[in-house]
C-alpha positions as CSV (number, residue, x, y, z in Angstrom):
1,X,31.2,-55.3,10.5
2,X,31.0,-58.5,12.7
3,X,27.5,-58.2,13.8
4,X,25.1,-61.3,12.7
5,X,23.1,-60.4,10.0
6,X,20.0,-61.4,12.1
7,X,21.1,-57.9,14.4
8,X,20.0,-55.9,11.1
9,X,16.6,-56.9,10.1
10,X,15.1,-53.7,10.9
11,X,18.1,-51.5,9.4
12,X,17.1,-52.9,6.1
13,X,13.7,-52.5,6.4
14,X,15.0,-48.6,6.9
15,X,17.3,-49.0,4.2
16,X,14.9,-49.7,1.4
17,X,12.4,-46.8,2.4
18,X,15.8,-44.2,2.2
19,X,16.9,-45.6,-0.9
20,X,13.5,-45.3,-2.7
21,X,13.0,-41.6,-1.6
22,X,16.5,-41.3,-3.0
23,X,15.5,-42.9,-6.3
24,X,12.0,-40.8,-6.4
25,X,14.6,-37.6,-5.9
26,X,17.0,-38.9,-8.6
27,X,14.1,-40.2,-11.5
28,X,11.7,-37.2,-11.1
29,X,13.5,-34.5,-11.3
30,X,15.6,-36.2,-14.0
31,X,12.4,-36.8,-16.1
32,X,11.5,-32.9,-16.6
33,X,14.8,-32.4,-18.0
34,X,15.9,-35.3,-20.1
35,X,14.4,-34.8,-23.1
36,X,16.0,-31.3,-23.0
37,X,19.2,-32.6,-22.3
38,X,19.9,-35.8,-24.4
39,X,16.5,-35.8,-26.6
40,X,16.0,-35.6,-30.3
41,X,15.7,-31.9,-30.1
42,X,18.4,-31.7,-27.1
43,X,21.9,-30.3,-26.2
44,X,23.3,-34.1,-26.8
45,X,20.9,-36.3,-28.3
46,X,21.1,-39.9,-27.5
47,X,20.4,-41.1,-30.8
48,X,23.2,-39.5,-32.4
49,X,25.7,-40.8,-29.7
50,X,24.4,-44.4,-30.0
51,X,24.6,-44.4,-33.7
52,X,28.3,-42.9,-33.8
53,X,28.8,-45.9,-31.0
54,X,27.5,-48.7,-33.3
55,X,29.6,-46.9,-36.8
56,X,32.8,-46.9,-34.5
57,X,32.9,-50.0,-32.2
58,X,30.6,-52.1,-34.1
59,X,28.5,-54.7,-31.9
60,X,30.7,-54.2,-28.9
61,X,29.3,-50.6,-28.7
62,X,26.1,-52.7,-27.2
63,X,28.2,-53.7,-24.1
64,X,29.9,-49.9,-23.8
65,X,26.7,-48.1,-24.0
66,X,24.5,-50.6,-22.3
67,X,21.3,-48.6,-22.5
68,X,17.3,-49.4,-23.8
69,X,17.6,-46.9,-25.6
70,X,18.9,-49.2,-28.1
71,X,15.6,-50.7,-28.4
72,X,13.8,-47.6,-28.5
73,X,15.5,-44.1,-28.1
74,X,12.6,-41.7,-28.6
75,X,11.9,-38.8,-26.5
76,X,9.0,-40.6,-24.7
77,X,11.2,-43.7,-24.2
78,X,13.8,-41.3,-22.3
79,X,10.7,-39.9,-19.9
80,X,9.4,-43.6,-19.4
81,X,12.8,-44.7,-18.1
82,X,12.9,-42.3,-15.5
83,X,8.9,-43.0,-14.9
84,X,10.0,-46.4,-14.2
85,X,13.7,-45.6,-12.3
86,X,10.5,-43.7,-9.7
87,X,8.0,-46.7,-9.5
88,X,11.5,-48.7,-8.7
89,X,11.3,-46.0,-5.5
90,X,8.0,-46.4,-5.2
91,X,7.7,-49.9,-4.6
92,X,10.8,-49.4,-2.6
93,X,9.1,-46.8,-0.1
94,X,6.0,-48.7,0.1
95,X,8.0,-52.3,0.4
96,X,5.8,-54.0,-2.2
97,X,8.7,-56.3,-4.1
98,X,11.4,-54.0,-2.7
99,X,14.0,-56.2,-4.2
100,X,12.3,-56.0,-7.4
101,X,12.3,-52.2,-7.5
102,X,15.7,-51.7,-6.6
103,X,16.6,-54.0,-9.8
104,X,14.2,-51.8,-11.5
105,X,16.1,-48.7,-10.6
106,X,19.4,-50.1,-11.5
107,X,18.1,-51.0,-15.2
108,X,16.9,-47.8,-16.0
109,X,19.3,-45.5,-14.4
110,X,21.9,-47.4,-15.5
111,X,20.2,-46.9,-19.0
112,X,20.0,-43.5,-18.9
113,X,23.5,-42.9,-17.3
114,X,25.2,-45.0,-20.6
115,X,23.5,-42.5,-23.0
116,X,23.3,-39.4,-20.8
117,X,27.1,-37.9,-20.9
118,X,28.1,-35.6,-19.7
119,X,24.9,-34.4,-18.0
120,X,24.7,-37.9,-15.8
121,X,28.5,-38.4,-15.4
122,X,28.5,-37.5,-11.8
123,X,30.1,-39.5,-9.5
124,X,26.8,-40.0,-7.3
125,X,24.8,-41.2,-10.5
126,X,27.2,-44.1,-10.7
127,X,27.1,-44.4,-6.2
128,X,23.4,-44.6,-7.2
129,X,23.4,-47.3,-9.8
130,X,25.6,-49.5,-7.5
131,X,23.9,-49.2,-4.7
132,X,20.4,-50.3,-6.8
133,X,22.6,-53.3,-8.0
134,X,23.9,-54.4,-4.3
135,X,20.1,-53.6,-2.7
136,X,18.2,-55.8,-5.2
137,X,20.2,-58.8,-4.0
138,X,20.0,-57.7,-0.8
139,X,16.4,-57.2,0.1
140,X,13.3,-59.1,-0.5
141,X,11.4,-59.7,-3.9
142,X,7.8,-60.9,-2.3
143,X,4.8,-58.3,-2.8
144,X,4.4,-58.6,1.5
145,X,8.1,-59.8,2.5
146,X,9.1,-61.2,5.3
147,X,11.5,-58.8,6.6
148,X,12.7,-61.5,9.5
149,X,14.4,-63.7,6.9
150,X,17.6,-63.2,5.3
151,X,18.9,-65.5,3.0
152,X,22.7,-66.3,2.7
153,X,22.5,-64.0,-0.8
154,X,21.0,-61.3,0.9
155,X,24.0,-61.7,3.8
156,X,26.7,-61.7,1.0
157,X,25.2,-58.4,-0.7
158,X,24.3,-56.6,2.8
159,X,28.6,-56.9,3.0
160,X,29.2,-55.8,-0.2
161,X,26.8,-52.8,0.9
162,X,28.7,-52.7,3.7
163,X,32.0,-52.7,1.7
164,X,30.7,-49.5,-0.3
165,X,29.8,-47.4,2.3
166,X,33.5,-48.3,3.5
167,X,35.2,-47.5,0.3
168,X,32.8,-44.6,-0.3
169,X,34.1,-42.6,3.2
170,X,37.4,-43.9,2.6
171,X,38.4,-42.9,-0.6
172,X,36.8,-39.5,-0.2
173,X,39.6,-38.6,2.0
174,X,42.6,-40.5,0.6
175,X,42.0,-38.8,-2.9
176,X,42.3,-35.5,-1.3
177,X,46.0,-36.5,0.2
178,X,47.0,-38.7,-2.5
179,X,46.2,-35.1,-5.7
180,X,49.0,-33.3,-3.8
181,X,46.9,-30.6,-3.5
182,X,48.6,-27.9,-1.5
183,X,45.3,-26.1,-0.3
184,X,44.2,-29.5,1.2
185,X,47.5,-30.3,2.7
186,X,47.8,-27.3,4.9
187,X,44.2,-27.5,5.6
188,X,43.2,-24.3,3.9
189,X,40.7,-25.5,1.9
190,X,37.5,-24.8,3.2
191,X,38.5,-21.3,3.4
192,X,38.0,-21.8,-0.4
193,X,35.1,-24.6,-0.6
194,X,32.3,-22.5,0.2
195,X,32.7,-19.7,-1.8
196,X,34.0,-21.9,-5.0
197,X,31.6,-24.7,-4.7
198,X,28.9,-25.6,-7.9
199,X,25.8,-24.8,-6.3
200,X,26.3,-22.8,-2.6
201,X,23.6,-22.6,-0.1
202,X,23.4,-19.4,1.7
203,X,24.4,-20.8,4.4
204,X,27.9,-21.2,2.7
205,X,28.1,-17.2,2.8
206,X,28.2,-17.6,6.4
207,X,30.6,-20.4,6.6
208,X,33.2,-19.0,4.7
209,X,33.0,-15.8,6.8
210,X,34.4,-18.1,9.5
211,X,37.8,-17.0,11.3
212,X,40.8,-19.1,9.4
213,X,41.5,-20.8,11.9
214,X,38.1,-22.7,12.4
215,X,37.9,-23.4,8.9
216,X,41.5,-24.9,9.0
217,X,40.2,-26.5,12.2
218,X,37.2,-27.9,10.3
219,X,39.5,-29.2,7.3
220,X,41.2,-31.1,9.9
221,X,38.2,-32.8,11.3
222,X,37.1,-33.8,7.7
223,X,40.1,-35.6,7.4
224,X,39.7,-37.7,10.9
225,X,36.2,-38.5,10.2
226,X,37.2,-39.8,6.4
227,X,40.0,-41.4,7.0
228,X,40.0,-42.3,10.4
229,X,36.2,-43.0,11.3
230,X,35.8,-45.9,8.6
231,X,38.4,-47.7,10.3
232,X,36.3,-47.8,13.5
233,X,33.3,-49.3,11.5
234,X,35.0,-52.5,11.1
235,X,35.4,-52.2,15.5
236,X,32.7,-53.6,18.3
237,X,29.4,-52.5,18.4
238,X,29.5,-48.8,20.3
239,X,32.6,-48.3,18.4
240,X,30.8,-48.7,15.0
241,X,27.6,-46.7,15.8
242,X,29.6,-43.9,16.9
243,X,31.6,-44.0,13.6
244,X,28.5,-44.7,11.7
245,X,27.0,-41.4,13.5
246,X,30.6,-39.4,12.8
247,X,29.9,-40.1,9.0
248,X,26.3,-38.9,9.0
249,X,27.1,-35.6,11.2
250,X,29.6,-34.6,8.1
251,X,27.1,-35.5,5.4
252,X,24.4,-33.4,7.1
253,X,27.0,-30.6,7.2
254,X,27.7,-30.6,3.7
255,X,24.3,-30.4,2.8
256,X,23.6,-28.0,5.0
257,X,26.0,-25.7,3.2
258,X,25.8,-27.2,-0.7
259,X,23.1,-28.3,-3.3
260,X,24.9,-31.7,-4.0
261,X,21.7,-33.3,-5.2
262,X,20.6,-36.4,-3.4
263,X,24.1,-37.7,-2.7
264,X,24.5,-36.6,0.7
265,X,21.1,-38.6,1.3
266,X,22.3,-41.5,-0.4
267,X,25.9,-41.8,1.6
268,X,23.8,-41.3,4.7
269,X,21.3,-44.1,3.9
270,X,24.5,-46.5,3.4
271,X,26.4,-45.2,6.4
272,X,22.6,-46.1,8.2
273,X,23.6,-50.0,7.2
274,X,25.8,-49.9,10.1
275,X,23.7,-49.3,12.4
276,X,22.1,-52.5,14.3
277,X,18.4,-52.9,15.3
278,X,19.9,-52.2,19.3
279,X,20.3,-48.9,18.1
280,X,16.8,-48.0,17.4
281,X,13.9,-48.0,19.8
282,X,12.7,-51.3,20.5
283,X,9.0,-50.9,19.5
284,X,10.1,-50.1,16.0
285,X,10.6,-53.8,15.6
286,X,7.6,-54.5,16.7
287,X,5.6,-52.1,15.1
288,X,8.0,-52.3,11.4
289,X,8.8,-55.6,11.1
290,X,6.4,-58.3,9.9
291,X,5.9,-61.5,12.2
292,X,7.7,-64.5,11.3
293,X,6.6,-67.3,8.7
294,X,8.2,-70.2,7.4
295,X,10.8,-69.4,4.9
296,X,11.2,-70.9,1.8
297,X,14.2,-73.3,0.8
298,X,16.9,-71.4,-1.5
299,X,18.8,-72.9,-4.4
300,X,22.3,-73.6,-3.3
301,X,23.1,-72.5,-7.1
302,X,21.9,-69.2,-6.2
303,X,24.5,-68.5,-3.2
304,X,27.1,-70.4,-5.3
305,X,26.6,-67.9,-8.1
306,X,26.3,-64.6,-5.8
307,X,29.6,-65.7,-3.9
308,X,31.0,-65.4,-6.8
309,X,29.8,-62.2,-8.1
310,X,30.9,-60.9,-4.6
311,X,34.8,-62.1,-4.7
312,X,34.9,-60.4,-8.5
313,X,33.2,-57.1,-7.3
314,X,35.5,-57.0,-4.2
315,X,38.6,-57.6,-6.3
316,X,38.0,-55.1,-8.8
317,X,36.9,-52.5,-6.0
318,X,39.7,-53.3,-4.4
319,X,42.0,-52.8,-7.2
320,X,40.3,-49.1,-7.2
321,X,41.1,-48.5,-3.9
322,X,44.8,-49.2,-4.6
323,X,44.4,-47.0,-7.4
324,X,43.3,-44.5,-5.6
325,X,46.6,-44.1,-3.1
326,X,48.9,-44.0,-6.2
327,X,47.5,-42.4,-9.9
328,X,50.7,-44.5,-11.4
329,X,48.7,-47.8,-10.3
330,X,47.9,-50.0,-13.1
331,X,44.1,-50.9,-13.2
332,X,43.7,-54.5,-13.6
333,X,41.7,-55.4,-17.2
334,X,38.5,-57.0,-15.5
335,X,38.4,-53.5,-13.7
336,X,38.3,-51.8,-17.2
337,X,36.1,-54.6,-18.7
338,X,33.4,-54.0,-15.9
339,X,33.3,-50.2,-16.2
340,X,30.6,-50.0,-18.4
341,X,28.1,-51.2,-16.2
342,X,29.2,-48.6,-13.8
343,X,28.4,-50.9,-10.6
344,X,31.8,-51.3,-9.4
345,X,33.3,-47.7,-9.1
346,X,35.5,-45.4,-7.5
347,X,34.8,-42.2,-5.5
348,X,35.9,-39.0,-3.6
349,X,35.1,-35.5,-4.6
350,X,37.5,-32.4,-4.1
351,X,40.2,-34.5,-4.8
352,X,41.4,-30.7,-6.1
353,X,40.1,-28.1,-4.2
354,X,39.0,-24.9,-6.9
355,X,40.3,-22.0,-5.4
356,X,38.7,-19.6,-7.7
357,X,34.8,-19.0,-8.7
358,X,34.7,-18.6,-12.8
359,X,31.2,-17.8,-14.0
360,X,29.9,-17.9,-17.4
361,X,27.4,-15.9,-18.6
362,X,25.9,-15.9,-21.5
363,X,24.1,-13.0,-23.8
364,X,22.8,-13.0,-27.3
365,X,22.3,-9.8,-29.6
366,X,20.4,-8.8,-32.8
367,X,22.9,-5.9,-33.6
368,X,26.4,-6.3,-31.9
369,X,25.5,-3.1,-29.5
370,X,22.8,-4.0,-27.4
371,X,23.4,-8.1,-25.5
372,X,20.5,-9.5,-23.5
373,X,21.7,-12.0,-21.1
374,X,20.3,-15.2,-20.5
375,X,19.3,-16.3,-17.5
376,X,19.7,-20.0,-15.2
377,X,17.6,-21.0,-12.7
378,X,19.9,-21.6,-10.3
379,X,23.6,-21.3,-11.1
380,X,25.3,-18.0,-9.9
381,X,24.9,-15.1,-11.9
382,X,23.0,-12.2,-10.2
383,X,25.4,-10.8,-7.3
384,X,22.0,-9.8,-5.9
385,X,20.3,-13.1,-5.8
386,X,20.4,-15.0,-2.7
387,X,21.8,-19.0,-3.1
388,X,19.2,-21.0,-2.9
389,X,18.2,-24.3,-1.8
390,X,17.8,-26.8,-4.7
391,X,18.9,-30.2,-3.8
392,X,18.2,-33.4,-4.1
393,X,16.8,-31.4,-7.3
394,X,19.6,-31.0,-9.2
395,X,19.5,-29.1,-12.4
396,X,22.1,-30.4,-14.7
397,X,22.9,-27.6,-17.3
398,X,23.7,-25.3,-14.3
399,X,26.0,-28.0,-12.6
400,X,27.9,-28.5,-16.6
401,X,27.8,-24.9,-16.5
402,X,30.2,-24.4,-13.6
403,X,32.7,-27.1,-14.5
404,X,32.8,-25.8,-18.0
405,X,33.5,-22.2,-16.6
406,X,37.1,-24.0,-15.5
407,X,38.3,-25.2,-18.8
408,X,38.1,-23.3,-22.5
409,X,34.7,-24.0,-24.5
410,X,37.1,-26.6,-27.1
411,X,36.4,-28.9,-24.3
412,X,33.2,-28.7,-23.9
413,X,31.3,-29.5,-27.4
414,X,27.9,-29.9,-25.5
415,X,28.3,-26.1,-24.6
416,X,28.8,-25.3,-28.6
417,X,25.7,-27.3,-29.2
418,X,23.7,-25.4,-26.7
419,X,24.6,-22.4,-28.2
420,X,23.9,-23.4,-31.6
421,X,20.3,-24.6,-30.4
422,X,19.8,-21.2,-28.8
423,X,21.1,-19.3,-32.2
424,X,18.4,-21.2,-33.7
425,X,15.8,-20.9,-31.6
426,X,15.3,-24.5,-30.3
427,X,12.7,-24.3,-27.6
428,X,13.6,-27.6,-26.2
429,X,17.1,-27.1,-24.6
430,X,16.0,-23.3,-23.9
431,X,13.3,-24.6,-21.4
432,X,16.4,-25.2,-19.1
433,X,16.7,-21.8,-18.5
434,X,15.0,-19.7,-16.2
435,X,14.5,-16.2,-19.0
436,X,15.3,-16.6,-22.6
437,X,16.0,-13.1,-23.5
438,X,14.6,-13.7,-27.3
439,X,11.3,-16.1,-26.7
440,X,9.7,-15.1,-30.4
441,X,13.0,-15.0,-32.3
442,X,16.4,-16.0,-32.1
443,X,19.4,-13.6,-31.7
444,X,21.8,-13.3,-34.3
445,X,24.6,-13.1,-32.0
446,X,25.1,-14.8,-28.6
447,X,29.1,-14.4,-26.9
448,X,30.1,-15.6,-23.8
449,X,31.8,-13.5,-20.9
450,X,33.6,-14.7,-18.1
451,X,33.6,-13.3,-14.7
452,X,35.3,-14.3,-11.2
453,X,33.0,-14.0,-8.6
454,X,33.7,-13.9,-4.5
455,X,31.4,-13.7,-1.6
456,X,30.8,-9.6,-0.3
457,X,32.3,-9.1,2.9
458,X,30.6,-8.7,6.5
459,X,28.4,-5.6,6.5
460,X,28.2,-4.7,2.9
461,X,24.9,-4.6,2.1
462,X,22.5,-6.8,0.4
463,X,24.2,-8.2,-2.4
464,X,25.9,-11.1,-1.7
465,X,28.4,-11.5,-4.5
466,X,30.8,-9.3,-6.3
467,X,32.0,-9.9,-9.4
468,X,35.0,-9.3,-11.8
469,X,35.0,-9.6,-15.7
470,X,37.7,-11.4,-17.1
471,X,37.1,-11.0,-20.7
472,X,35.3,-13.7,-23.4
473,X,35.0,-17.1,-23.1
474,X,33.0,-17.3,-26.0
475,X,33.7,-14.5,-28.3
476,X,30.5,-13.8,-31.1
477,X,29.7,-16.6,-32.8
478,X,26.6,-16.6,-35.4
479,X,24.7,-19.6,-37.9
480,X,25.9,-17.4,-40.7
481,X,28.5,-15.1,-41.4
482,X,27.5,-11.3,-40.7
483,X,29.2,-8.3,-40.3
484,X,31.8,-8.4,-36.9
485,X,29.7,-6.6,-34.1
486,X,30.6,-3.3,-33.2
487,X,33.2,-4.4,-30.6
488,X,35.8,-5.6,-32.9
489,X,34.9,-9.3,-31.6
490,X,35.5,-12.0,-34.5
491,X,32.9,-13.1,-36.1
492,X,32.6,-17.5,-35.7
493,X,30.3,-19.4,-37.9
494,X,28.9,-22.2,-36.4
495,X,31.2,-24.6,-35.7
């Protein structure tokens, strides 16, 4: 990380194009489901959690839940936000006041993110919203910038970018280590990931059909490029590319194995920061960059101010790092002060590898004999179905869907209210599904079962899951009380 900023003119000019296409994958998609998810009429409305915000914490609730959806919190103010997180990408991509739009994109997802739980709780919604934060210091607000010129903000944000992607990589690999996780310890875990993962690619079928001893092999290597290869970012020139390039190679193979939704992309446009121009083709430079024009004079003030914002976001980050090696670490109080603004965070997924595959499914019924299932778009279900490719979409019931198959349904109140929107017949939420077993009326039962499913072995035939029940997650539950179905099952009013 000792290269002269002046060496990375054209990496930023790369940089903003990959983080607006990640921004355009993050807003769109986001847009066709948030009213369905946190709407009036939706699983978690955002009205309701804002106003039991405001009757607990008072005025303070304004800087927990720093959203503008306080100034308006219809169901067309929800779509507009994300309309605007995209023309943030937009103007990104096209490099019309790039700066602007990644300020743009960090005001609205941020927005959306402080109403959104726990659909937009993921840990690469907040990478996201960071990133947006760091970039619209970093890159230029003119309509035609002058991508030549970088000011002594834009140098102090391009090394807190810098100092992300190095946390980011880092952390991902000390988490696993520091959980005392057995399956990660003796490097058994991807003989697990593939098959237990949220959202497998078909691919994953393959993958986990590997001998043992090349997924143990492969564990290994994760753990050298996490927590060895960030290391060599901070070394000469060749050293750091190669690093840079070690980080990319393992993003691409994740997502060539897992829906993870854009953040794959995203980790790969920061670990392309590290890259100087000498590592792309000369004539890109030439052809991408703008000529150069006399630059303006900045405001000391203004470097004063953002050297400022740097040393707090680097002690609080670093304080998270810290945290990270040891879960008996006390967090300083600026670190949980800043948490709201989720731009100062800490990472690394798996920390726990799952070494099961619950699945939930869920089925309604008019009688008690006969259940009709419902069915997802793209979570697991049909043994028969082939995983498919979804990311960077990334359909958030399905992903709440798997991480509430691995608790009990008391911890997961959204889940209750999704099945009380489905009992009575709220079209909204239901437009997240892929069949709705009852599209003119409403059952008067729905139950949930649970199954454990597994990859089918080598050679036997076309189904590529089998499947196990293991009894109700949900047993019967009803609006009203009726007679107990047929099964013995209990009958639960609404709770």
């Amino acid at each position: 990380m000792e290269a002269p900023p002046s060496t990375s003119l054209l990496t930023r000019w790369l940089f903003a194009r990959a983080l607006g296409a990640v921004l355009l994958c993050a807003c769109l998609p986001l847009a066709a489901q948030i009213t369905a998810l946190i709407g009036s009429s939706g699983i978690s409305p955002a009205q309701a959690l804002l106003h039991a915000a405001h009757e607990k914490l008072g005025s303070s609730a304004f800087w927990y839940f720093p959203s503008l959806c306080w100034l308006w919190s219809s169901d067309t103010s929800l779509v507009l936000q994300c309309l605007l997180g995209a023309t943030g990408g937009i103007l990104l991509l096209t490099g019309i006041h790039p700066g602007f739009g990644a300020f743009l994109g960090w005001i609205c997802y941020l927005s959306l993110c402080a109403v959104g739980s726990p659909f937009l709780d993921f840990q690469w919604d907040a990478l996201l919203v960071e990133t947006c934060l760091l970039a619209a210091c970093y890159l230029p607000w003119q309509r035609r910038p002058d991508w030549t010129h970088l000011t002594k903000v834009q140098s102090i944000a391009r090394w807190l970018l810098l100092w992300l992607a190095f946390r980011l990589m880092l952390q991902s690999g000390i988490v696993k280590l520091a959980s005392g996780d057995p399956l990660w310890r003796n490097l058994s875990a991807l003989q697990f990931h593939f098959e237990t993962q949220p959202l497998p690619l078909w691919t994953a079928w393959y993958a986990h059909h590997l001998p043992s001893w090349l997924l143990n092999a492969s564990t290994a290597i994760v753990f050298l490029i996490e927590l060895g290869f960030p290391w060599l970012l901070l070394g000469p020139q060749k050293i750091r590319h190669r690093a840079a390039l070690g980080l990319i190679f393992l993003q691409t193979a994740i997502l060539l194995t897992g829906n993870y939704a854009f953040f794959n992309w995203l980790s790969i446009a920061l670990c392309v920061l590290f890259l100087n121009d000498s590592f792309w083709p000369e004539r890109w430079c030439k052809l991408l960059l703008s000529p150069d024009r006399p630059h303006p004079q900045q405001a000391p003030w203004k470097g004063l101010v953002m050297g400022s914002a740097a040393c707090v976001a680097a002690f609080t980050t670093g304080l998270q790092v810290l945290g990270s090696l040891s879960p008996d670490f006390r967090m300083d109080g600026l670190v949980s002060a800043l948490a709201p603004l989720r731009s100062t965070n800490t990472y690394g997924l798996f920390a726990v590898m799952t070494s099961t595959r619950p699945e939930i499914l869920l089925e309604g019924s008019n009688d008690g004999l006969l259940w009709h299932p419902y069915q997802f778009r793209w979570k697991v279900h049909d043994p028969w179905k082939r995983p498919a490719l979804v990311a960077p979409w990334q359909p958030r019931l399905d992903w709440q869907m798997w991480f509430a198959a691995l608790g009990r349904i008391e911890q997961n109140p959204w889940l209750i209210q999704f099945l009380t929107h489905l009992l009575q017949g709220n079209p909204v939420p239901a437009q997240l599904l892929a069949e709705n077993p009852f599209p003119d009326q409403p059952p008067k039962w729905i139950r949930a079962r649970l199954y454990e499913y597994h990859f089918t072995d080598t050679g036997s035939g076309a189904a590529w899951w089998r499947r196990e029940e293991k009894g109700l997650y949900c047993p019967p539950i009803t609006l009203k009380k009726q007679a107990t179905p047929s099964e013995g099952q209990p009958a639960i009013a609404q709770p």
